[in-house]
N, C-alpha and C positions, 0 to 999 in steps of 0.2 A: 135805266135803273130807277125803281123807285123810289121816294123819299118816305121815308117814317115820319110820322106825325109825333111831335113831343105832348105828351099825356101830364099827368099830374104825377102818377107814383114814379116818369120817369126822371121827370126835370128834377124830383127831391133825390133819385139815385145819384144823377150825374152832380147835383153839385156837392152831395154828400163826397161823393168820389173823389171830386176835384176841391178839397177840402183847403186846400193852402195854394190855388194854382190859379192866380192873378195875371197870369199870359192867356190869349188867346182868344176867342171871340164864343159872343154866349146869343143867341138868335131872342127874338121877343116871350116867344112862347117859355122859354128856359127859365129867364129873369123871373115872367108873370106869374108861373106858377109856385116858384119858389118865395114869391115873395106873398104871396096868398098863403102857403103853410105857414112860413114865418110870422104874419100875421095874426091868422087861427092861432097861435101859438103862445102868442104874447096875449089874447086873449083869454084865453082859455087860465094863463098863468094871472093875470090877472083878476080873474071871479074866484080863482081858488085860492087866493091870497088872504080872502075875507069868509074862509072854512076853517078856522079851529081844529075842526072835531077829521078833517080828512091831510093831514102832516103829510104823509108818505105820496101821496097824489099831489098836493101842492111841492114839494121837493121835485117829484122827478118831473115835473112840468116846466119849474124852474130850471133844472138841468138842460133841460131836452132843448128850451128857450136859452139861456145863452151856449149851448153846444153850435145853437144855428146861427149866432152872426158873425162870425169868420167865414163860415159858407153865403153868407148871407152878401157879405163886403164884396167876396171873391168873385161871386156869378153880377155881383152890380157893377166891379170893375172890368170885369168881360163882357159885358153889356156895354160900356163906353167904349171897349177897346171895337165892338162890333160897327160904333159910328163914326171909328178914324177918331176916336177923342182918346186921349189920356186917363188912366185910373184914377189920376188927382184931382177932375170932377166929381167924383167923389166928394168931396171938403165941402163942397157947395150945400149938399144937406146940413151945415152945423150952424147955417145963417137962419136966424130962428122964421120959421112960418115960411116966408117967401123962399127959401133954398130946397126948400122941401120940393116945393111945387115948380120951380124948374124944371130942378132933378128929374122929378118925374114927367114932365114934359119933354125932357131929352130925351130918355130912355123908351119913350112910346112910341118915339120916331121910327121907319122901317131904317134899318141898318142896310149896308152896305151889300149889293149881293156879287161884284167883284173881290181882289186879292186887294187888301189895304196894309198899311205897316206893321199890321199886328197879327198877320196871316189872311187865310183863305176863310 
C-alpha cells in the first residue's frame, strides 16, 4: 500500500476537519504545514491592520486568523501526542522567548513510527 504524501491544501483540510479533536497523533508534515498557513495568516492580518481604506479585507483576515487557533492548538497537541508527550507541553510556549523555541525543537523531532499511548 502506498503512502500519500501530505501537501499544503491538505494538512489545512485535515486540521480544519479535526477542528476540536486533541486525541490522536498529527505526523510532521501535518503540524508544518499548518503552522505555515497560520503564520501567512497572522501576517497578512497584520499589514492590513495598518489599511484604513480596505475594512472588510482586514475583518475577514482577522476572522480567518483567529478561526485558526483552536486548529492551530489542536494539530500542535497531536503533534506532542505523535512523540509519546502529553498536550500539556503545550504551556511551555507561554514561557516568554525561550518556550517558544523549545516547543519547536520538540516538535521537529521524528515522531514515533510504532503504536504509542496515544495510538498508532
Amino acid at each position: 500500500m502506498k503512502k500519500s504524501k501530505m501537501n499544503f491544501t491538505s494538512a489545512i483540510f485535515i486540521c480544519y476537519k479535526k477542528y476540536f479533536d486533541f486525541k490522536g497523533r498529527a505526523k510532521r508534515p501535518e503540524f508544518w504545514w499548518f503552522a505555515l498557513y497560520s503564520t501567512i495568516l497572522s501576517i497578512f492580518s497584520y499589514i492590513e491592520m495598518f489599511k484604513p481604506e480596505f475594512v472588510l479585507i482586514q475583518l475577514i483576515f482577522i476572522v480567518i486568523t483567529l478561526f485558526s487557533i483552536i486548529p492551530y492548538i489542536a494539530v500542535a497537541v497531536r503533534r506532542l501526542h505523535d512523540l509519546n508527550m502529553t498536550g500539556w507541553y503545550y504551556l511551555i510556549n507561554f514561557i516568554p522567548i525561550i518556550g517558544v523555541i523549545i516547543f519547536l525543537i520538540m516538535v521537529a523531532r521524528p515522531g514515533m513510527n510504532k503504536k504509542n499511548r496515544f495510538g498508532k
